[in-house]
Each structure stands twice: as structure tokens, then as C-alpha cells.
N, C-alpha and C positions, 0 to 999 in steps of 0.2 A: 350484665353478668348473668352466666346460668349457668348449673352446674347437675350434672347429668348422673343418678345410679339406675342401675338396670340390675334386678335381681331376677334368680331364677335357678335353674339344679344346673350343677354344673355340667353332669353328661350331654345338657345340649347347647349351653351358654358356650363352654370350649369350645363348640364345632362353628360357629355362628359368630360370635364375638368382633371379628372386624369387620363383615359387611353387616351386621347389625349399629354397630358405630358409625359407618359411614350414612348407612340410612337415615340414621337420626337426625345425626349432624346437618346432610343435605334438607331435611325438614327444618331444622332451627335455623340452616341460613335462609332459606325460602319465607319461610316465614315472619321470621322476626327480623331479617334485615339485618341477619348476626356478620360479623367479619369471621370469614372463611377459617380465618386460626386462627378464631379461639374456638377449642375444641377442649370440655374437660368432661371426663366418662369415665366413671370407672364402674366397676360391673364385682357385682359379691352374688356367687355362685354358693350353691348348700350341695351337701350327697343331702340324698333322699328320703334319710331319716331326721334332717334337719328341715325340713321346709315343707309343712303341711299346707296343704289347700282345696279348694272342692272336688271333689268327686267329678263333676264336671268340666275339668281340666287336665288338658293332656299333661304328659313331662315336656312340653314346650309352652307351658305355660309363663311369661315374661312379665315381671312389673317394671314399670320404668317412672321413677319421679326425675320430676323437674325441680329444683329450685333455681329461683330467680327474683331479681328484683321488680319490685312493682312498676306499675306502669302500663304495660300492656292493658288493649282493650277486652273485653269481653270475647268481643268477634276473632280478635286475634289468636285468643288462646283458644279458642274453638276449633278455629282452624287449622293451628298447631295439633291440635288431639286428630282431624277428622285427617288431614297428613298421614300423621304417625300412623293410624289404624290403616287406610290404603298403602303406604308404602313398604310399608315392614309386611303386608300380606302379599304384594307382589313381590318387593324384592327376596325376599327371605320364606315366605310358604308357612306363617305361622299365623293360623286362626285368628281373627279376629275378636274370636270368644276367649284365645288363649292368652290376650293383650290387656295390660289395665294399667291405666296412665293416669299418675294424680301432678298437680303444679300445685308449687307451696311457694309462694311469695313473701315478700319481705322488705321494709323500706330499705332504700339506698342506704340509710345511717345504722344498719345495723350489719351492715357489710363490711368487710375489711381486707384491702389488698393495697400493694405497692406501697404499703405503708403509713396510708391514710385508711380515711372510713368513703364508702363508698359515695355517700353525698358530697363529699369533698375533690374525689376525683374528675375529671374531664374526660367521658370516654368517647371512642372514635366510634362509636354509633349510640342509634336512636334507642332508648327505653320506650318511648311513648310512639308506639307502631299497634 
């Protein structure tokens, strides 16, 4: 399970918004050996007086966290990160300086979908990639 927000000002998240999704997505199934659909993203955009950040940073400036369950190796989620940074800079033309990706994990038991807790469920792919 991973669950995907992407923040940023909205005058550029609107313009970008679905090949920045697909980007992602194409990186989380590469990488973690995710099943194609399941895709969960959602994106909170600010106006410009809502969302401070360095000087240093253009208005394409993008965060994007992960949550997810544990499991993943070290190497993996490295990999995941060094993806994202290349492909969201080819696909979409947004600085690498302007990108900043955190992964926040979580045991399976503190998960909760389909009705159960996530250790309880059987899912159709790997955690431990």
C-alpha cells in the first residue's frame, strides 16, 4: 500500500497535474513492483500567499510524500527517490532543485483498508522489494 500527496502553488500544479501523476505512478510501479491500478494521489495546491518556501525556489517548486508500508529495502527506496528526481525532470521540466521527496512508513498493523488492518490482509503484490 502507498499513498501518494504532492503539494505545491497551485498556478502550476493545475497545469501539470496529470502527467505529473502518471510520472509518479510509472516510477512506483518500476520500482516497487506496484500493481498498475492501484494509483492513489492526491495533490493540495496553495495561492501564493499560502505556501512559503526558500528563496531558492522557483513557483514550480513540488513536495511530494509517500506513505507506505514498511518493508522496502533501503536500496529500494533510494531508487524510488533517484527515479522521481530523473523522471519528473525529463518528463515534466521541473528542476531538480525544485523537487523534494520524503517516504514516511508505517507497519502493515497500522493500516486499515477493505475492512481489515493491513497485516491482516493478503495483498497481490510484494512489500518486501
Amino acid at each position: 500500500m502507498a499513498q501518494i500527496k504532492i503539494y505545491g502553488l497551485k498556478k502550476h500544479l493545475s497545469s501539470v497535474k496529470s502527467e505529473l501523476s502518471k510520472t509518479i505512478h510509472q516510477c512506483i510501479v518500476e520500482t516497487l513492483s506496484f500493481p498498475k491500478e492501484k494509483r492513489f494521489h492526491r495533490f493540495i495546491t496553495f495561492d501564493e500567499e499560502y505556501m512559503i518556501f526558500p528563496d531558492d525556489k522557483s513557483d514550480r517548486y513540488t513536495i511530494i510524500e509517500i506513505m507506505m508500508m514498511e518493508g522496502r529495502t533501503v536500496e529500494t527506496k533510494k531508487s524510488l527517490i533517484k527515479s522521481l528526481f530523473q523522471k519528473i525532470e525529463e518528463d515534466l521540466q521541473i528542476d531538480k532543485d525544485d523537487i523534494e521527496i520524503c517516504i514516511i512508513e508505517s507497519p502493515a498493523s497500522n493500516w486499515g483498508f477493505r475492512g481489515m488492518t493491513g497485516d491482516e490482509i493478503v495483498l497481490n503484490y510484494k512489500v518486501e522489494v
